[in-house]
N, C-alpha and C positions, 0 to 999 in steps of 0.2 A: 785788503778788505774782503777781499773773496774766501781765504783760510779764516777769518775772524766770522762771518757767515755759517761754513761748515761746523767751524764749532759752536757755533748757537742750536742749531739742528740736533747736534750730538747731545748735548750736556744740559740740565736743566740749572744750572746756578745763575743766578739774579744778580750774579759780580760781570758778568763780561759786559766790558768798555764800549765793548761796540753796538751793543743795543742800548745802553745809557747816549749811546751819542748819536746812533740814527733818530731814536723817537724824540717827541717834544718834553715840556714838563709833566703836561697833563698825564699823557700815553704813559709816563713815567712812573707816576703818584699810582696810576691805577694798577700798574704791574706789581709796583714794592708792597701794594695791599693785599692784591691776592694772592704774594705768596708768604705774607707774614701768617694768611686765615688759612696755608695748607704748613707751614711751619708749626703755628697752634692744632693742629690737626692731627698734623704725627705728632709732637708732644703731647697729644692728651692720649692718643693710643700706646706712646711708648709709657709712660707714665702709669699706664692700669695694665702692664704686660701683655699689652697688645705689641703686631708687627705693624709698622707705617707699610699703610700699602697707597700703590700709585691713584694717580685722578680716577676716578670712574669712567669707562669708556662711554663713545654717546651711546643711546641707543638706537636701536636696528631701524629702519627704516618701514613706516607702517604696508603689509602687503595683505591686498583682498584676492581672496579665490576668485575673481572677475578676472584679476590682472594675467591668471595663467595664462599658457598657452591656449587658442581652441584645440590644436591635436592632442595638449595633455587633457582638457577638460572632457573630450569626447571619449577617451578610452578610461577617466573617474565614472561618470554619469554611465558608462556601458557593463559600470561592475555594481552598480545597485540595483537595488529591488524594483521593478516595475510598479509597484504602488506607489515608490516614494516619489517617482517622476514627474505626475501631472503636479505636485507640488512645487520641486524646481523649474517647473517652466514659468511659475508664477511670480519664480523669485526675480527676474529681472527680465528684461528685453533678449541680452546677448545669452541667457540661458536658452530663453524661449526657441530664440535661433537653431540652437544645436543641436535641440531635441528633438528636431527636426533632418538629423541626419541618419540614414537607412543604418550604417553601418551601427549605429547603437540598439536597432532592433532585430537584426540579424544578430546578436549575440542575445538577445532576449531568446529568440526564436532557441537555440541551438539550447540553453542552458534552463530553460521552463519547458519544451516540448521538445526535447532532443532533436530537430529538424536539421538536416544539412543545407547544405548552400545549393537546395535542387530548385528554387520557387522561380523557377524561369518564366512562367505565366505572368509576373508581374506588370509585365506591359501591357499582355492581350488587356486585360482589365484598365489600365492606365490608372494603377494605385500605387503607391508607396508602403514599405512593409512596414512604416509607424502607423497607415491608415487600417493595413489589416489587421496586425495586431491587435488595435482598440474596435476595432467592429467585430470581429471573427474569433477573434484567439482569446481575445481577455475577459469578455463579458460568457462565452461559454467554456472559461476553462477548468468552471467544479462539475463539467457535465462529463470530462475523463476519467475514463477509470472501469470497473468490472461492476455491473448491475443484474437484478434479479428480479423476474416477472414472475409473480406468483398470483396468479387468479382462475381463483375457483379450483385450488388445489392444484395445477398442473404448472409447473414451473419448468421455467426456460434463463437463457445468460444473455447476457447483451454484453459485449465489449466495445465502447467509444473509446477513439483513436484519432490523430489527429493522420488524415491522410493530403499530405500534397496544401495544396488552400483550400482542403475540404475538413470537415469530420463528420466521420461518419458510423454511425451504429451498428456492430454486425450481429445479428443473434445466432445461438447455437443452433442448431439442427441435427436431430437424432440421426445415425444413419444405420439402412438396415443391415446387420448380418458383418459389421466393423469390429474390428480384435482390439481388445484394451489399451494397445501399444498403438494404436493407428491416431495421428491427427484429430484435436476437434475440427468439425467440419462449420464455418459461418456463414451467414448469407445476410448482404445488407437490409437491414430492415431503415433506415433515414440516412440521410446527409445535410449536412449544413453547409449554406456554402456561400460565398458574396455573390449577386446578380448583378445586371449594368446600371441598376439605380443605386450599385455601391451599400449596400443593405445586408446584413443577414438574414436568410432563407432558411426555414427547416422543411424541405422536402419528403415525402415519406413515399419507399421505394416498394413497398407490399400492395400486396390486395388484388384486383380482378381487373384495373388497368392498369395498362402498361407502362404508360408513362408515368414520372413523377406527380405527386399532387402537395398539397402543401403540408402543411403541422401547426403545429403550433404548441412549444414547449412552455410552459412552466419550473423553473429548478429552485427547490428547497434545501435544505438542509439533508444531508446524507439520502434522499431523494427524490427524481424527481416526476413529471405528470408528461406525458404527451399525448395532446389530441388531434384526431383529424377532421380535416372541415369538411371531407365529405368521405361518410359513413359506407363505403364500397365493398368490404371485405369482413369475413365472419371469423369467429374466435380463431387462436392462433392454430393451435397444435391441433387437436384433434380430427377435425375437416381436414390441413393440408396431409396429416398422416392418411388420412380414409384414402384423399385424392390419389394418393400414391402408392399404396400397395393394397388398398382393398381392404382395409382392416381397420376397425378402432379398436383403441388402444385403451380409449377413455370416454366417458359418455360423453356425447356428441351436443354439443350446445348451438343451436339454431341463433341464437340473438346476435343481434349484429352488434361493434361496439365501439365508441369513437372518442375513450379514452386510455391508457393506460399506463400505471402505476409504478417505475421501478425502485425499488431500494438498493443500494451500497451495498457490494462486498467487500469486504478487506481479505488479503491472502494471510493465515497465521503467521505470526513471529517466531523466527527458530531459535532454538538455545545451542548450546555445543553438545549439551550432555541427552538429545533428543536420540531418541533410540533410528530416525531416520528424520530424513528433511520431511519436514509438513509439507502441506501444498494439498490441489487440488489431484484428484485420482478416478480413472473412470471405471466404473464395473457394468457388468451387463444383468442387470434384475431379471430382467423377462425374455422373451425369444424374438424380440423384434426389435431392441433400438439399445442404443449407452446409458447410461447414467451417470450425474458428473457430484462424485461424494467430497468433501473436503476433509483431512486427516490434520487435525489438532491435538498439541501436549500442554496438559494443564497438572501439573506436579505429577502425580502415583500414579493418573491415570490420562488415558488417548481416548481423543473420541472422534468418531468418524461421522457425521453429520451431512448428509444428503442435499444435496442445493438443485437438484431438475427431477422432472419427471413426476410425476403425479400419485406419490403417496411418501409417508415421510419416517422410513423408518431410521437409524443410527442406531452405531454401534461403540459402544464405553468399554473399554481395555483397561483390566489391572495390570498394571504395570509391575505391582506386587506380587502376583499371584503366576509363577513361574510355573510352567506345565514341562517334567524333564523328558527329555526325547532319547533315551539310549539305542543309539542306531537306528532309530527313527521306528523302531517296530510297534511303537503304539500306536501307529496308524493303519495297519494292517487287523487287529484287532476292533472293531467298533465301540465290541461291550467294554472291553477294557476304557477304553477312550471317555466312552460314557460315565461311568463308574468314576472314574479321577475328577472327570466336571463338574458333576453330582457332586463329590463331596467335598469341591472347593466351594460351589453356590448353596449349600447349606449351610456352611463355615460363617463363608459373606451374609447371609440373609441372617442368620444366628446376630452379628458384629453389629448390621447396622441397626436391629432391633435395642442391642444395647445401649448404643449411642442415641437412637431416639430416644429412650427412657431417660437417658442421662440427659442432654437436652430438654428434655420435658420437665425434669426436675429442678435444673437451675435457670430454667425461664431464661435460655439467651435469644435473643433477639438476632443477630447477626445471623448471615446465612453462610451455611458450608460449602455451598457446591461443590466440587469434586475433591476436596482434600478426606485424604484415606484413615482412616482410624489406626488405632497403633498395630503394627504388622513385624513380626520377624525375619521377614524374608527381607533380599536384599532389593532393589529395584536395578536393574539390567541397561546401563547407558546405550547411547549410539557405538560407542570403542568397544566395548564391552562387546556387543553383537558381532561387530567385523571381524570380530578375532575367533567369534564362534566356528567351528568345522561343522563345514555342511552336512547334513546327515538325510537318506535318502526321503523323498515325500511321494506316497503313494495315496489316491482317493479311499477311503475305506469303503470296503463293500457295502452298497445300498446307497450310497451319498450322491445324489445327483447334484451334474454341474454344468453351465449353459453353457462353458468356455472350457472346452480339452486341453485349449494349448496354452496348461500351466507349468510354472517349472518343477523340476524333478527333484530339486531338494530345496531345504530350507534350515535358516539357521537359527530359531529362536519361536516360541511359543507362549501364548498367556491365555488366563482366563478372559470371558470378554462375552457381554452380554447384548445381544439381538433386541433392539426394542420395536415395537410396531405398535401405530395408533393407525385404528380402524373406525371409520364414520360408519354409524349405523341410516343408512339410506329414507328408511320408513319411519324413525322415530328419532334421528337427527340429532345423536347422543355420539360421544366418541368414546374409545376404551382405549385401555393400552394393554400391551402383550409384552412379555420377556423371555427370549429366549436364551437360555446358556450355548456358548458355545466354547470354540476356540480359536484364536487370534492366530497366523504364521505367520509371520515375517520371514520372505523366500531373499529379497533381497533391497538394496538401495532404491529400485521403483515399481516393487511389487510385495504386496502384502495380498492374504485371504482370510476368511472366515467360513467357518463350517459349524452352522445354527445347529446344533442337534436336537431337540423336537421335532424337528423339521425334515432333517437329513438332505441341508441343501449348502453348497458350497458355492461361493462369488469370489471369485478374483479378484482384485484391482489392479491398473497399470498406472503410474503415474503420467498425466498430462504432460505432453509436450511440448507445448505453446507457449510462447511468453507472454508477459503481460506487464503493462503500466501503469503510474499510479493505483498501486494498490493496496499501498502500505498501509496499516494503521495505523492514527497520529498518536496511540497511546495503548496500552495493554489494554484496559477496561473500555476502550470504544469496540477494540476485537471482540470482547466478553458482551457486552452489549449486543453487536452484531448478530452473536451468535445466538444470541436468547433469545432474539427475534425472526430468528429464521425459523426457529424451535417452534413459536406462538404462531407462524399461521399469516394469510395473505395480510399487508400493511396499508 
């Protein structure tokens, strides 16, 4: 009996004796049927040159995402997106639960706000880093990033950060008689922070008392408003500059003010074939404080655009218009210098005359902004430069410059035009100026310009500093940005 078992196990044929004689008639009938309907089965598949294939296995056994494990469910739910979250908590009970454990917002924290595992304060407060997150971190987190206060002409930077269970604003602050290579220098202007009623607080760290006093933020779209509830402290820049060296810098505004305005920076997008990394670059305008310019490549041509300080000139760089340097000795010379400029900026001013006529004639609608009209020359890459041989840089006679300690040589030169818009004070009309000049590029975080009408030379040094969230989410939001730095306070 036991041999005649195993081979029932092994063998699928409907002839062993021994299963006709364990079961009854019925058990019988019902077996000799079903496999006369899998006998018809594979005869209809053999029959139409099919292969007889065996029973269909069952199927799998129904499985819900509930049934995981909680320690796999808590490291799934710790790799999505924090918006998606307050959704799954809704999806069931045992979600709700889980979402409820630190360790899924401590990986929030680390990969939205780069934060390490330092928030040891968690106790002093008696919170959980799922309650901070949603009070502190998520409802202010499009207020990080690089911003710009522009009112009434005299611009300043704000960089929010998330510091510790804080964030906090620091604005730039000019400093006197600082080398272009030296640090920006910040000083906290707000903090945001949780209190013991478990709340967001926007504190605001400025003005004529010492201690904190409140705020109260507003945040829009690319930027936002903050006011203070009580009106302490008089306009930014030009009062704290007086207070401190004895000097204005800019005409002094008595009104006191208890809102202000900032818009969104984005830092430029680099390409590979950029003659240097973009970014932001400081130069010294005047005799008394930095300026913090921004250097952008937009096809043929560079342009250097101003973002602090209180007037708004930029500088547009042909990229095409290659100025040769043999042994650097046309900088020794002035008039020669001048003479070469001259008759690249008559060339240019000739070219874009004609292209206005030609656009005026086929009525296009579209705008060109910086794309160059047709040029023979070649345009001069990032590799292209590196490979350049230094060639000596000397100031030309007459050329004044606020910063001596520039480099000694440099490898590459372009045409590059000086723009200046001047507000006329009494009649409250503005113009603009252009002056030709010429572009050096000395090396990877330093560039200069020497405005000739003018015979004034500026250095830049590239910034130091790093920064976060400052990317643009798209070319033409940069392009954007920057046309409204262009247009004046927002």
């Amino acid at each position: 009996m036991e041999e005649c078992a195993c081979l029932c196990v092994l063998t699928s044929s409907r002839g062993c004796p021994c299963s006709q004689e364990c079961q009854g008639p019925a058990e019988t009938a019902v077996a000799d049927e079903k496999h006369i309907e899998a006998d018809k089965a594979a005869g209809c598949c053999a029959g139409s040159g099919g292969i007889a294939s065996p029973m269909p296995f069952p199927p799998p056994p129904h499985c819900s995402l509930q049934d995981l494990p909680v320690e796999l469910l808590v490291e799934i739910f710790a790799l999505l997106p924090s918006t998606d979250l307050p959704s799954l908590a809704l999806a069931c009970t045992k979600f709700y639960h889980i979402l409820h454990t630190d360790s899924i917002w401590r990986r929030r924290y680390r990969e939205e706000f780069g934060l390490c595992e330092n928030l040891q304060n968690l106790e002093t407060i008696g919170m959980s880093y799922r309650e901070v997150y949603w009070k502190l971190f998520h409802p202010y987190r499009h207020i990080l990033g690089l911003w710009q206060l522009d009112t009434e002409g005299y611009r300043t930077l704000l960089n929010v950060v998330v510091d510790g269970l804080c964030i906090t604003g620091w604005t730039y602050r000019p400093c006197l008689n600082t080398h272009v290579d030296g640090p920006m220098q910040f000083k906290p202007a707000f903090r945001i922070r949780l209190t013991e009623r478990k709340s967001a607080t926007v504190e605001c760290m400025e003005g004529r008392i010492s201690r904190p006093h409140s705020r109260h933020v507003q945040i829009q779209k690319d930027r936002f408003s903050i006011q203070c509830i009580k009106t302490d402290h008089q306009k930014d820049s030009p009062t704290r500059l007086r207070e401190a060296w004895g000097l204005v810098l800019v005409q002094e505004d008595r009104q006191q003010y208890d809102c202000l305005t900032y818009r969104r920076l984005y830092l430029p997008p680099s390409h590979p074939d950029d003659l240097i990394r973009p970014g932001l670059f400081q130069c010294k305008c005047n005799a008394y404080d930095l300026s913090i310019a921004m250097l952008s490549f937009h096809g043929n041509y560079a342009r250097v655009t101003k973002v602090t300080g209180d007037s708004k000139p930029s500088l547009e760089i042909h990229l095409m218009r290659r100025i040769q340097l043999p042994d650097g000795e046309i900088f020794r010379n002035f008039n020669e210098l001048s003479r070469v400029v001259q008759e690249i900026d008559e060339q240019v001013i000739r070219e874009q005359q004609q292209q206005q006529q030609q656009e005026d004639r086929t009525v296009e609608s579209e705008g060109h902004g910086w794309q160059s009209p047709a040029q023979t020359s070649v345009r001069v890459s990032g590799a292209a430069a590196s490979e350049e041989q230094p060639v000596p840089f000397v100031l030309p006679v007459g050329v004044l410059s606020r910063d001596q300690n520039y480099p000694r040589t440099c490898r590459v030169c372009f045409y590059g035009v000086d723009t200046h818009t001047y507000t006329v004070a009494l009649h409250g009309f503005a113009y603009t100026r252009h002056f030709p000049g010429v572009f050096i590029l000395f090396d990877e975080n330093h560039f200069g310009f020497i405005s000739l009408p003018v015979k004034q030379f500026i250095l830049f040094g590239r910034v130091q500093n790093t920064f976060q969230n400052v990317e643009a989410p798209s070319p033409q939001a940069f392009l954007e940005m920057l046309s409204n730095i262009q247009s004046g306070p927002p």
